[in-house]
C-alpha angles and dihedrals in degrees: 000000000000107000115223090221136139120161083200123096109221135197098290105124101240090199099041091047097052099041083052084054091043092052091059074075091080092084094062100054104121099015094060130027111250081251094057106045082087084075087070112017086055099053093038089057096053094042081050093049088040090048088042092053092053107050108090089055098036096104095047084057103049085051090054092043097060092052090044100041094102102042116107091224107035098137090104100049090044089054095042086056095052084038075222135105092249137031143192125231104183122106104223126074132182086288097056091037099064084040092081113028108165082068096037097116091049088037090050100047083054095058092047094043079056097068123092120266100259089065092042083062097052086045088051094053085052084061079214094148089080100042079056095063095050095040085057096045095055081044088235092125102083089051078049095062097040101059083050089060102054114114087241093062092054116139113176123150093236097066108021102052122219085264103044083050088058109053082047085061097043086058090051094052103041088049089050083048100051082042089061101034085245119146114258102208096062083075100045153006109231116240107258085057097045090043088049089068101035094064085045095059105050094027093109093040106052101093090047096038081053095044093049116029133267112268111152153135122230117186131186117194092200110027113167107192093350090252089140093051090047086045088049100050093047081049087060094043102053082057096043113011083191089057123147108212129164117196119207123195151175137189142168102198101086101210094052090041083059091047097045086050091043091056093048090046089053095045091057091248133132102291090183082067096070103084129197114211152085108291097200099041101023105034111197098187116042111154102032128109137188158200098239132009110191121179149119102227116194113278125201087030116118132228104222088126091055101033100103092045095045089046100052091055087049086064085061098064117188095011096059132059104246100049099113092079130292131254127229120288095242087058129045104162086104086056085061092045082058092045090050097051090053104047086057132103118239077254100040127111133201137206114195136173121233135154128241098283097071086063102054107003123119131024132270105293095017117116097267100048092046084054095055082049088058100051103047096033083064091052087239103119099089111161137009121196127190108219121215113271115249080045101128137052089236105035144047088189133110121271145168156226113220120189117219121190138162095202119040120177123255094267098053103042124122082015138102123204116217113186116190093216087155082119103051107098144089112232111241115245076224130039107219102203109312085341106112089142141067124194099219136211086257099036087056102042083058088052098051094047093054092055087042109064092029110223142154081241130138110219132201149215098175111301093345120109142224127184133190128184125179105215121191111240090241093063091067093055121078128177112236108210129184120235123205137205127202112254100226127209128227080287097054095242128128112274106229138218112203099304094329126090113246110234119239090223086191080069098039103132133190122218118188094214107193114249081240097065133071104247086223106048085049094050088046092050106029106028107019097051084062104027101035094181092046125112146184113254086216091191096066101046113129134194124230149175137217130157105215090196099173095045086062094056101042116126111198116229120200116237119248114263116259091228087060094040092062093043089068103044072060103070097028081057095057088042102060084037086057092046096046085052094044086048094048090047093062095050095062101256101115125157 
């Protein structure tokens, strides 16, 4: 079976495409709310692309299928007919449609009721077949269709690539998003940043995946409208044009779920392997493991819905995905961190998106601590980056890159790489949502070589800066011990239970004491010498694990001397006095 596939945009104008799609629009004001034209521009553009794709072969098809009609497996012939992994079956087509337009609801359900059944399950989590009915009772249909069969609205796959097809979906959603209020970037992770992990992940491997062939999984827990798997796999072709990828995903949105399918149908790939579904509470892929997983999954957003599901594999310990500790319930991302680990090979390798909690929050013991500990404890947390503010549709805030990997290489074993790229980036000449900054070719390059040679080494573009610092694993661990004070009576004397000091818990004090460092020798030195009666309760020390990244990267500034501060109130002093007379003197009140 021939595989509609190119990894290459063309010169197909993403913006202008979309914005065409999006004014067909135009026929549904009144009859539906702007957000929610996406309900039927969305579908239509998939059932086009879908319709597009198929018509070369359409009259091979409709030949086979009058010789396999009546077989009770035809699904093969059917496809090898199209040379696609779908097919249609229906005799009509836009053309015919519009050319009967007093039967163009009952015509048009016919058409849709002819494609395979992969297609029929994309079309079902669109929940289209109702927006049907109401777009044929306000006799609006039939305009529908005909926008959709301009020239210009043509969407074949042999002239708009796969990648092409995505960015055009990326501008529909975002502009449905921004109708409804919504936030974009729950629905996808803009280029620069995708392509950013995508280089780091496959940075050490380029001259041997080269050499050998490219024969590899990717896998993305939460993935929208699959663009990181598609940005993945032409990552892989453009090393190896013979590459065999197979892209895994799973996604709970249904919309973006159809049109992730729908893509993976179109580009000749796997389309089973697009799941629907919960990942933390409705796992479809348990078992599996792969060579990359690649994803940003939503951070600040609880998992009540999926508590007593993710609890219950927490029971299971080893055996389940979520044994390492759990987060707080107003926050899963770190849920996603633990579904990545475990979906990878023991040579596998993971770059996921996460914002500045995963790093500190939580105490010493809690979940998230216990995950960083993990984590780092395996010897699988290998870099860190920092990624430029203004970098998403949906948030100004800090976020980061972190590198997963089962296998790292000698060099970089028992050692976490941390790079400061906050500064890598080109400012847009136009903010798209929260998205002031780009991370560009150059910016990113920078980046990956930085993770690359792994050095303690500042690097520049200009006046723009990019730091990397190699960090044993040990630094990030502290002991948190409990210190106790003796709780004293009237006479000022320890009160005593049986032959043990009571403790005064109003005075029960925590100290994080470095890995590094001998509890004893630190509560000698740091806490003794101040509170001589004091003590460690031993059987409550915990270990814990943050990783301070900015204080690792802090560069300490001396203040200004007062003598040249006021030195220059001074003469800004006699500045705004020689304006105001200046000012005064125009106007006419001289003295």
């Amino acid at each position: 079976m021939s595989e509609v596939y190119s990894s290459k945009q063309t010169t197909v104008n993403i913006t202008e495409k979309s914005n065409m799609i999006w004014n067909n629009a135009n026929h549904l004001v009144g009859l539906y709310k702007p957000h929610e034209y996406g309900k039927v521009i969305l579908p239509m553009t998939v059932i086009k692309r879908f319709h597009d794709t198929l018509l070369p072969t359409r009259g091979k098809v409709l030949e086979t299928y009058e010789k396999v009609k009546n077989f009770e497996v035809k699904d093969g012939f059917l496809e090898a007919a199209s040379g696609l992994s779908f097919y249609n079956v229906s005799s009509f087509t836009f053309e015919s449609l519009l050319a009967d337009s007093s039967h163009i609801e009952e015509n048009f359900r016919a058409y849709l009721n002819g494609f395979s059944d992969n297609v029929q399950d994309v079309l079902a989590h669109f929940e289209f077949d109702k927006e049907i009915t109401k777009l044929a009772n306000n006799n609006i249909l039939f305009y529908i269709i005909q926008e959709f069969n301009k020239k210009s609205s043509y969407l074949g796959a042999d002239l708009i690539t796969a990648v092409d097809m995505g960015y055009i979906f990326e501008d529909l959603i975002k502009t449905f998003s921004e109708s409804y209020n919504e936030e974009a970037g729950a629905h996808f992770t803009s280029r620069d940043i995708i392509y950013l992990m995508t280089d780091l992940l496959i940075c050490d491997e380029k001259n041997s995946l080269v050499e050998n062939g490219v024969v590899k999984t990717v896998y993305d827990q939460t993935m929208g409208t699959s663009q990181m798997l598609g940005c993945m796999e032409e990552r892989l072709r453009a090393l190896d044009s013979d590459a065999e990828i197979r892209c895994f995903g799973q996604e709970f949105n249904p919309e973006t779920y159809a049109i992730a399918k729908a893509d993976m149908i179109i580009k000749g790939g796997n389309a089973d392997n697009m799941k629907f579904g919960d990942t933390l509470s409705d796992d479809k892929f348990s078992g599996y493991t792969f060579d990359y997983c690649i994803s940003n999954p939503p951070f600040g957003i609880d998992w009540k819905r999926e508590e007593a599901a993710v609890k219950a594999e927490h029971r299971l310990g080893d055996k389940g995905r979520f044994g390492a500790g759990l987060p707080k319930i107003s926050d899963g991302q770190m849920l996603f961190m633990l579904n990545g680990v475990s979906k990878l090979k023991n040579t596998g390798k993971m770059a996921i998106i996460q914002n500045g909690s995963p790093l500190f929050s939580g105490a010493a013991g809690s979940g998230e601590s216990e995950i960083r500990r993990y984590l780092i404890e395996n010897d699988w947390l290998d870099a860190i980056i920092q990624l430029p503010s203004d970098s998403f549709y949906n948030t100004g805030i800090t976020t980061y890159v972190w590198i997963v990997t089962k296998s790292k290489p000698p060099h970089r074993e028992g050692k976490v790489q941390l790079i400061d790229a906050s500064n890598m980036y080109e400012q847009r000449r136009k903010s798209i949502g929260n998205k002031k900054n780009d991370i560009s070719d150059a910016c990113r390059e920078i980046i990956v070589q930085a993770y690359g040679e792994y050095q303690n080494k500042t690097y520049l573009i200009g006046e723009k800066t990019c730091e990397s610092k190699i960090i044993d694993n040990i630094d990030f661990g502290f002991n948190k011990i409990i210190i106790e004070s003796p709780l004293l009576n009237e006479d000022g004397q320890p009160v005593m239970k049986g032959k043990k000091v009571t403790p005064d818990t109003s005075k029960r004090d925590t100290e994080n004491v470095p890995l590094t460092e001998d509890i004893d020798v630190y509560f000698e030195s740091e806490v003794k010498s101040f509170n001589p009666e004091s003590w460690i309760d031993k059987s409550k020390t915990t270990v814990g694990y943050e990783i301070p990244f900015t204080r690792y990267f802090y560069e300490y500034i001396e203040p200004e001397r007062s003598g040249d501060i006021a030195k220059r109130l001074n003469i800004l002093e006699k500045s705004i006095v020689a304006s105001l007379e200046k000012l005064f003197s125009k106007s006419g009140d001289t003295k």
